[in-house]
Residue frames as a rotation matrix with the C-alpha (Angstrom) as fourth column:
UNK 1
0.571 0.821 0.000 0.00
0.821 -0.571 0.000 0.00
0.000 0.000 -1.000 0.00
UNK 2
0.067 -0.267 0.961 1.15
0.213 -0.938 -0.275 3.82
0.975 0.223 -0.006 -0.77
UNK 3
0.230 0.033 -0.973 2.45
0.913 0.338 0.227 4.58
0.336 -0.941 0.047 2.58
UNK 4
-0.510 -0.855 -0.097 3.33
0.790 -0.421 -0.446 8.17
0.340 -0.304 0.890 1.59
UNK 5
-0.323 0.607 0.726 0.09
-0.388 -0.785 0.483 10.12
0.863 -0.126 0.489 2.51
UNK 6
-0.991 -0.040 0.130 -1.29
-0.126 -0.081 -0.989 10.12
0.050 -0.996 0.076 6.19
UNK 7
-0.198 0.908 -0.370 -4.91
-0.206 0.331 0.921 8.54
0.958 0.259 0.121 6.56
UNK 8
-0.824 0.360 0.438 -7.38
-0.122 0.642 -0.757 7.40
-0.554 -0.677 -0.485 8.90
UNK 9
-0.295 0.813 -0.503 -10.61
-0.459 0.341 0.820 5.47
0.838 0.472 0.272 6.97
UNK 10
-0.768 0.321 0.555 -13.54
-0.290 0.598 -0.747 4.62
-0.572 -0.735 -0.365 8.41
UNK 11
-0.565 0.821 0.079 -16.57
0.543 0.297 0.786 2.63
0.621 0.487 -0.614 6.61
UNK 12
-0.880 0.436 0.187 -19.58
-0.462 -0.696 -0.549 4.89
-0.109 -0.570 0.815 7.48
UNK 13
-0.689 0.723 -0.056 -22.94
0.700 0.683 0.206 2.78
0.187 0.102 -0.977 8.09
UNK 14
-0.188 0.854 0.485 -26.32
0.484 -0.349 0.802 3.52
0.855 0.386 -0.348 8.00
UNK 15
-0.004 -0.229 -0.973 -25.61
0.974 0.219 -0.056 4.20
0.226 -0.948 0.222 11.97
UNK 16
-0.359 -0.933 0.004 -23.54
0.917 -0.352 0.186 6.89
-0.172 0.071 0.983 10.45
UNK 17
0.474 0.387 0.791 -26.07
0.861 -0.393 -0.324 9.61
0.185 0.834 -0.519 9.43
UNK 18
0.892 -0.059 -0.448 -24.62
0.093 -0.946 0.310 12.77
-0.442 -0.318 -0.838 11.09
UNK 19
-0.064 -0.997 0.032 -21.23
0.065 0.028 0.997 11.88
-0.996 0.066 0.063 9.57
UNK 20
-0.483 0.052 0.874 -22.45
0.862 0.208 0.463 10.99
-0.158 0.977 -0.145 6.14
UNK 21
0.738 0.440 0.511 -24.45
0.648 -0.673 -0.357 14.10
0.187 0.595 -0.782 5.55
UNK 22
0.898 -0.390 -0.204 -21.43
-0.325 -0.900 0.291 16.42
-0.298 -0.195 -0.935 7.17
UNK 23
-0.244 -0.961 -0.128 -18.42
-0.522 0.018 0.853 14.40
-0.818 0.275 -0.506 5.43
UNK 24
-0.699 -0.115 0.706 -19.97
0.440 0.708 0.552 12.24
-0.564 0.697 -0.444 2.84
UNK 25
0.421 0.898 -0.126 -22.54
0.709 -0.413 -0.571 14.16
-0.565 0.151 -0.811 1.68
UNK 26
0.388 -0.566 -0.727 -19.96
-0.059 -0.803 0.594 17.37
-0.920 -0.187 -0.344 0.55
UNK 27
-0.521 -0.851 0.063 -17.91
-0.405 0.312 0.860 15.00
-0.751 0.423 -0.507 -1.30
UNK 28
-0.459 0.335 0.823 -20.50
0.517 0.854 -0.059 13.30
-0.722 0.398 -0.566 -3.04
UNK 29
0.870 0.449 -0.203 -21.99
0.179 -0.672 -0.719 16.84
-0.459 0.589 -0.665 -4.43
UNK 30
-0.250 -0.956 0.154 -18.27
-0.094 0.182 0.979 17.22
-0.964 0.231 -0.135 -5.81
UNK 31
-0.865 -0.415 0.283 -18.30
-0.019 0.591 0.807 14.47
-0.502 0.692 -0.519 -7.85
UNK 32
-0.632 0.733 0.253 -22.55
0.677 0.363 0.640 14.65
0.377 0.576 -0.725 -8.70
UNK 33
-0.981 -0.084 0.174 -23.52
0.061 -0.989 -0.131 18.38
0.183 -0.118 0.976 -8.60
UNK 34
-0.477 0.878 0.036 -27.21
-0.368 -0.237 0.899 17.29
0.799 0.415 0.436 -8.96
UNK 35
-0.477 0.281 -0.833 -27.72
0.655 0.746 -0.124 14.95
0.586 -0.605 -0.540 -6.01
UNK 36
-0.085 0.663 0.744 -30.67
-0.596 -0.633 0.495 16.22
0.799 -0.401 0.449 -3.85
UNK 37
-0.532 -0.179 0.828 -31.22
-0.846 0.146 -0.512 15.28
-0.029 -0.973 -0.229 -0.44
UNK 38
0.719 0.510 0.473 -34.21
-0.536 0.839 -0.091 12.86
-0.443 -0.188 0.876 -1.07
UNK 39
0.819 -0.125 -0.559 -31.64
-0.281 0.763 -0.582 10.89
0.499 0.634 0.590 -3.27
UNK 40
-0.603 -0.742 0.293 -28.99
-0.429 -0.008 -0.903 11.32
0.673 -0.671 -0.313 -0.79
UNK 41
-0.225 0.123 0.967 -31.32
-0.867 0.426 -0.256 9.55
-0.444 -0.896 0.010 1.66
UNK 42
0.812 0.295 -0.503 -32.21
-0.551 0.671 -0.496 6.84
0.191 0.681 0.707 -0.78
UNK 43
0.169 -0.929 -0.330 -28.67
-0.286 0.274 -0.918 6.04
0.943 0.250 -0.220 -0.99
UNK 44
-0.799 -0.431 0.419 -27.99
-0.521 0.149 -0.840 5.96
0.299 -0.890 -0.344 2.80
UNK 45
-0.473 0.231 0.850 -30.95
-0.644 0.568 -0.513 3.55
-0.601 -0.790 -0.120 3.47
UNK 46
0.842 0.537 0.054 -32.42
-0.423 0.719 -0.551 1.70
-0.335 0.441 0.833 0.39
UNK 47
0.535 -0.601 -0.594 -28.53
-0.369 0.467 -0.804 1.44
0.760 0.649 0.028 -1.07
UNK 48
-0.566 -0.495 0.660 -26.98
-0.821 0.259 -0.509 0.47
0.081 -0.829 -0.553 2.56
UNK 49
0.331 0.629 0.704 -30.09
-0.521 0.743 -0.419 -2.29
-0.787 -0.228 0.573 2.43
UNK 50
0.935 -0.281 -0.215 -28.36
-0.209 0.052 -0.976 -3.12
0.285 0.958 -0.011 -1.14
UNK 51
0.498 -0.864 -0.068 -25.01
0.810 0.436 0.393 -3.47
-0.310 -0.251 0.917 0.53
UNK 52
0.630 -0.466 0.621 -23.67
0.271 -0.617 -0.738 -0.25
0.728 0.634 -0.262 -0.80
UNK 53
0.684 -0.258 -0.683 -20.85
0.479 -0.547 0.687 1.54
-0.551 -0.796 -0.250 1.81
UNK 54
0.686 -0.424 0.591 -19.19
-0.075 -0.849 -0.522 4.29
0.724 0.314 -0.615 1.87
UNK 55
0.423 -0.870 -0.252 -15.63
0.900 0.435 0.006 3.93
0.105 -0.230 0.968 2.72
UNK 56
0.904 -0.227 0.362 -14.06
-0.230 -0.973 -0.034 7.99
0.360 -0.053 -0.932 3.84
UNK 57
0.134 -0.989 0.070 -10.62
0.801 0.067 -0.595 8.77
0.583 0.135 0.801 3.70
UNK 58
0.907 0.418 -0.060 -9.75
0.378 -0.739 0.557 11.50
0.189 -0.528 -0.828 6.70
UNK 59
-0.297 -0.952 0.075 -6.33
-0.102 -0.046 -0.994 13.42
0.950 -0.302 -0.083 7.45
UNK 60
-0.249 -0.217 -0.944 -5.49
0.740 0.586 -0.330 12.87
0.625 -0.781 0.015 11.29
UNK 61
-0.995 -0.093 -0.034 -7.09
0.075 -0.492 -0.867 15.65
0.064 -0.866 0.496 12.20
UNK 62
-0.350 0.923 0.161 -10.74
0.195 0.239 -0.951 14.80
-0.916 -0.301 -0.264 11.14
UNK 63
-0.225 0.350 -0.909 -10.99
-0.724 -0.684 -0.085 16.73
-0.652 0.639 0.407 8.01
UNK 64
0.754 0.583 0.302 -12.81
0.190 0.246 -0.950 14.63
-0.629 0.774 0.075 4.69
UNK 65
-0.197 -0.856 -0.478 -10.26
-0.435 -0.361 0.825 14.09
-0.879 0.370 -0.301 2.04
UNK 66
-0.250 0.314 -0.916 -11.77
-0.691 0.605 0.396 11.25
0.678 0.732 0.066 -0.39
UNK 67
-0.200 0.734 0.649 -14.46
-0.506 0.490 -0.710 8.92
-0.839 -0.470 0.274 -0.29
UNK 68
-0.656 0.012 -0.755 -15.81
-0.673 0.444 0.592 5.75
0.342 0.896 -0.283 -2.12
UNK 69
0.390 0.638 0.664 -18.87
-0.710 0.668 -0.224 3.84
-0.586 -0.384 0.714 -2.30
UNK 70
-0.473 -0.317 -0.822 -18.83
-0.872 0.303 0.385 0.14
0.127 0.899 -0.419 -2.96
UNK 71
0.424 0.757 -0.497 -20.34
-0.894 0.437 -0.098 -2.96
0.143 0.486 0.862 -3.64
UNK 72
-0.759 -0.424 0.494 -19.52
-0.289 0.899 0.328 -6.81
-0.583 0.107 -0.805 -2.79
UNK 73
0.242 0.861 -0.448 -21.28
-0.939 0.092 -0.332 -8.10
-0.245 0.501 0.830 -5.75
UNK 74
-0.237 0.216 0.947 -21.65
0.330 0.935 -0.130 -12.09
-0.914 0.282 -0.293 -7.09
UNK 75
0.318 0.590 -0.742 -21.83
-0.786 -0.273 -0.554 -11.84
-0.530 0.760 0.377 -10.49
UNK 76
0.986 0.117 0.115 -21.68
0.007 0.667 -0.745 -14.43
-0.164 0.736 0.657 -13.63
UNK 77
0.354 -0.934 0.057 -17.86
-0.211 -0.139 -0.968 -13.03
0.911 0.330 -0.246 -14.09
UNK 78
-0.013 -0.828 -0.561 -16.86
0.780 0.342 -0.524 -13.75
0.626 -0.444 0.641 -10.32
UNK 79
0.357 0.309 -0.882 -16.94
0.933 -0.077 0.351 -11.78
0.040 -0.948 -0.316 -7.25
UNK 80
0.074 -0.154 0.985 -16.58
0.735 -0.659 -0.158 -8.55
0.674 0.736 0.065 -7.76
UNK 81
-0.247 0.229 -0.942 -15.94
0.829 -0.453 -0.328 -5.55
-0.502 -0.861 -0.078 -5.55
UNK 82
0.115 0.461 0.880 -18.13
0.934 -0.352 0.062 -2.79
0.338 0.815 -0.471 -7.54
UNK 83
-0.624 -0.529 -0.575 -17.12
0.654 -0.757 -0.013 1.14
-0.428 -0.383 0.818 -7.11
UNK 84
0.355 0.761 -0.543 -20.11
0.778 -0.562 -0.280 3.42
-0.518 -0.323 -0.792 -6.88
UNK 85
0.978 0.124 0.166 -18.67
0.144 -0.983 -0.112 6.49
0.150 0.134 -0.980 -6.63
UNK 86
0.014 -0.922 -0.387 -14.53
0.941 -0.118 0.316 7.46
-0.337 -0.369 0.866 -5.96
UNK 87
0.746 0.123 0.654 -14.18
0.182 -0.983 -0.023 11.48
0.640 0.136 -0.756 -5.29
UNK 88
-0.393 -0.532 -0.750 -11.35
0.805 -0.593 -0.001 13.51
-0.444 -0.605 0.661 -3.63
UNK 89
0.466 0.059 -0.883 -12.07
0.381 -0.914 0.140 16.87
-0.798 -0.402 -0.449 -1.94
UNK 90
0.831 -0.426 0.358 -10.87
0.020 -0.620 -0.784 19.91
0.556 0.659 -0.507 -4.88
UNK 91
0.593 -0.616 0.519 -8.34
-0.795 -0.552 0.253 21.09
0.131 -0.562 -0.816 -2.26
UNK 92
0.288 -0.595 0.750 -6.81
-0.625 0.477 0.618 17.48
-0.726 -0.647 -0.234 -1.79
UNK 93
0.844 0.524 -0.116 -6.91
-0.294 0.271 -0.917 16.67
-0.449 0.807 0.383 -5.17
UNK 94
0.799 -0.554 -0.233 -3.15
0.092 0.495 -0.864 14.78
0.594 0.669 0.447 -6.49
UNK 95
0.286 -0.332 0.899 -1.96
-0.957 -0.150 0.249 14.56
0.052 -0.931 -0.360 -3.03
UNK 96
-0.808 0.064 -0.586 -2.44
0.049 0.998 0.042 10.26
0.587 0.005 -0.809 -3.58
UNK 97
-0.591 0.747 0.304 -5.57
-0.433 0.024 -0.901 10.40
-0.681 -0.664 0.309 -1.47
UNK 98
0.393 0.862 -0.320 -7.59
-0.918 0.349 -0.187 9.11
-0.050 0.368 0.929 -4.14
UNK 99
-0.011 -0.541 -0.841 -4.70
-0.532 0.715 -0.453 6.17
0.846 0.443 -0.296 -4.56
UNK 100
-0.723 -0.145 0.675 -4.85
-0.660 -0.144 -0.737 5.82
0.204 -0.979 0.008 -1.08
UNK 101
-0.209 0.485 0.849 -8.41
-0.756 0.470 -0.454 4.87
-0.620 -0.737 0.269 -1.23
UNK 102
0.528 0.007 -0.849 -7.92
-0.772 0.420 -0.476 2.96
0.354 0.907 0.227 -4.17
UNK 103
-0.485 -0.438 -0.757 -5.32
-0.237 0.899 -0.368 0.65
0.842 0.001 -0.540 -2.66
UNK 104
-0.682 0.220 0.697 -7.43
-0.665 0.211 -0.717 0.72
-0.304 -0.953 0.002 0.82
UNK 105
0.393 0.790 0.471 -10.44
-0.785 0.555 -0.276 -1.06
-0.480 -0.261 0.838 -1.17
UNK 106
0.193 -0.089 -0.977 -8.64
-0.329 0.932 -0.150 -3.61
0.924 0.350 0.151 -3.05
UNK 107
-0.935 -0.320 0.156 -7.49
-0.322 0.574 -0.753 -4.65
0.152 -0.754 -0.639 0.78
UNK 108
0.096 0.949 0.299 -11.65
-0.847 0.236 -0.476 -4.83
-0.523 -0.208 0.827 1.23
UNK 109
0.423 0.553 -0.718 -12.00
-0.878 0.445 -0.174 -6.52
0.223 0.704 0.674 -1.87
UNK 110
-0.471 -0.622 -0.625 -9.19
-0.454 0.779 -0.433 -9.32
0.756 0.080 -0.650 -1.25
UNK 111
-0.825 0.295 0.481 -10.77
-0.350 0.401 -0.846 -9.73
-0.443 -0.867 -0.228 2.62
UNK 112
0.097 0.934 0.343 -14.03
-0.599 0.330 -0.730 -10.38
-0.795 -0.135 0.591 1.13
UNK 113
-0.249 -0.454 0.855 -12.41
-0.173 0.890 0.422 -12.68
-0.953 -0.043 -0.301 -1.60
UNK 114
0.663 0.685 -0.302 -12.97
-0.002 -0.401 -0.916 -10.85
-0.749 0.608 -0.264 -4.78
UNK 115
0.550 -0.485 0.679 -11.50
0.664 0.748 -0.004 -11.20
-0.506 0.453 0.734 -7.96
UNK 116
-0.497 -0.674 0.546 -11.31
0.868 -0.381 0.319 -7.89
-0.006 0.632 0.775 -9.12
UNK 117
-0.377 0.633 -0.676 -12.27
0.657 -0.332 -0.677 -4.61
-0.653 -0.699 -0.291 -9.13
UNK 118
-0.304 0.318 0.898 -14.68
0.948 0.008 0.318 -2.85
0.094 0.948 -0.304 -11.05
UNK 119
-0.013 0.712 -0.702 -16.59
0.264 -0.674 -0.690 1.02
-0.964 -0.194 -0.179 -11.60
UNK 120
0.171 -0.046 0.984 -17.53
0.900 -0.399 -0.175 2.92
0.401 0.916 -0.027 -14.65
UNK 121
-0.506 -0.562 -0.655 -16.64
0.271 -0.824 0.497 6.71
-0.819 0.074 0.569 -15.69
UNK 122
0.535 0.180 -0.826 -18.18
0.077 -0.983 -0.165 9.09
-0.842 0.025 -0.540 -17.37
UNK 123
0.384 -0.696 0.607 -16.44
0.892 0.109 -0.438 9.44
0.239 0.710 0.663 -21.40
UNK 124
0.857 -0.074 0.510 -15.98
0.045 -0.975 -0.217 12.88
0.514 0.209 -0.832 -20.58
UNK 125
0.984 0.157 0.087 -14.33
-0.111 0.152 0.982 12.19
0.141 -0.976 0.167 -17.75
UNK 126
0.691 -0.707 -0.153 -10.52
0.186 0.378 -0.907 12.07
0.699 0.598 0.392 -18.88
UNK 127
-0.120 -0.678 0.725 -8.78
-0.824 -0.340 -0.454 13.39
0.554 -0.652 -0.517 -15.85
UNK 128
0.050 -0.194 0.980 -10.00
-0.797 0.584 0.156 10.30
-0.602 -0.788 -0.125 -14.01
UNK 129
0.857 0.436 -0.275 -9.63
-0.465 0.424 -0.777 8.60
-0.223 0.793 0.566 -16.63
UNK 130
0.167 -0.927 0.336 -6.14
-0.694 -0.353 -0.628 9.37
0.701 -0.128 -0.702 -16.56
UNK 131
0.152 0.247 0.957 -6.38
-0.942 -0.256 0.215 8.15
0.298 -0.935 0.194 -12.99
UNK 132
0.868 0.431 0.247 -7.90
-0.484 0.846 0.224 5.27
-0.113 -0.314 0.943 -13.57
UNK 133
0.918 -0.337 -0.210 -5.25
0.135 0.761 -0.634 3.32
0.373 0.554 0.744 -15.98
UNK 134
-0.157 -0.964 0.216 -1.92
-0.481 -0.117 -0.869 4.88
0.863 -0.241 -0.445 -14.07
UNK 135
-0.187 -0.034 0.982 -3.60
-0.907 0.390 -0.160 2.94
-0.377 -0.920 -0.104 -11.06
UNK 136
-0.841 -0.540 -0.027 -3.39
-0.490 0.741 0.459 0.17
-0.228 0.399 -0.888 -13.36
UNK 137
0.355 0.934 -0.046 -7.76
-0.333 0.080 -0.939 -0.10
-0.873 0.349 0.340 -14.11
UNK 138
-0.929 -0.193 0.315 -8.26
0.219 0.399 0.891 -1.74
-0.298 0.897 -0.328 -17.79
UNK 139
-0.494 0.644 -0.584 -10.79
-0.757 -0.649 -0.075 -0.58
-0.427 0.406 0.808 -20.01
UNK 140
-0.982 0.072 0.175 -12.59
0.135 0.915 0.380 -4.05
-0.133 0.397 -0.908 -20.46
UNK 141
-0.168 0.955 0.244 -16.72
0.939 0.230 -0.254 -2.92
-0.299 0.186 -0.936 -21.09
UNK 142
-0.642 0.468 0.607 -18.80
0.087 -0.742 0.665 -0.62
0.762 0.480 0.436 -22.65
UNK 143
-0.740 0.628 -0.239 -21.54
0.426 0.164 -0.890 0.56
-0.520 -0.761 -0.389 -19.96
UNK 144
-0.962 0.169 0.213 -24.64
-0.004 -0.792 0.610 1.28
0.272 0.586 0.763 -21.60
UNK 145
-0.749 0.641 -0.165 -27.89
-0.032 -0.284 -0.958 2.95
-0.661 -0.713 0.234 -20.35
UNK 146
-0.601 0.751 0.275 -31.41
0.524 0.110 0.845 3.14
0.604 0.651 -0.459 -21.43
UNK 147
-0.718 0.380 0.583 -33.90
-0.630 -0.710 -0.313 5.86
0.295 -0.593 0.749 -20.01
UNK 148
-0.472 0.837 -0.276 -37.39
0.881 0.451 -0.138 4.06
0.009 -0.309 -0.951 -18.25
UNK 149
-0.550 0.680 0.485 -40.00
-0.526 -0.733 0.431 6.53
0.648 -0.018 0.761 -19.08
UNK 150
-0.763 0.448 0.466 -42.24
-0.599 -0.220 -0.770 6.94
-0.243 -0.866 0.436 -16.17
């Protein structure tokens, strides 16, 4: 693991709400400017019933630095740990804090006995894009959506 940035991670649970709206919450408008509270509670109690968690990266004095939901998922390809979201704070932004939590869940994923991790991106998205493949990610799928009309 990248030993050269100073952490303290904690998995925030559904337990967690004062923490998740005042450190996870922040971070999550970051990375998805649109997120409204009712979907921000969705997330923290239908996706926490879903197994989602949210995994917060902190400097040693409390402050929010980067955060990452994820997923233990069973699929047809093999256990999978599945990445939600992965955001670092503007201000903490190529510090390693995002590498940080990047090598913190593959330690999840291995404990829970996954083969590999997975998330999608955004095409626009080329700075993490960037990101992704110098942390050694492969471009192996197309993700592709389909609206549900009401």
């Amino acid at each position: 693991m990248n030993g050269t940035v100073d952490v303290v991670f904690k998995e925030l649970t559904s337990d967690d709400v004062p923490l998740l709206r005042s450190d996870l919450l922040p971070l999550l408008r970051r990375l998805r400017p649109a997120m409204s509270d009712e979907l921000f509670a969705e997330l923290v109690t239908d996706g926490f019933e879903q197994g989602l968690r949210y995994l917060v990266a902190y400097s040693p004095s409390g402050l929010p630095l980067a955060a990452a939901g994820y997923r233990i998922l069973v699929t047809s390809r093999g256990r999978v740990l599945f990445v939600d979201d992965l955001v670092t704070a503007e201000e903490s932004r190529s510090r390693g804090f995002g590498a940080r939590v990047v090598d913190e869940l593959t330690e999840v994923g291995r404990r829970a006995g996954c083969d590999r991790m997975e998330l999608d991106s955004g095409v626009v998205n080329t700075a993490a894009h960037r990101f992704y493949l110098r942390h050694r990610f492969d471009i192996s799928a197309f993700h592709f959506a389909r609206p549900i009309a009401p």
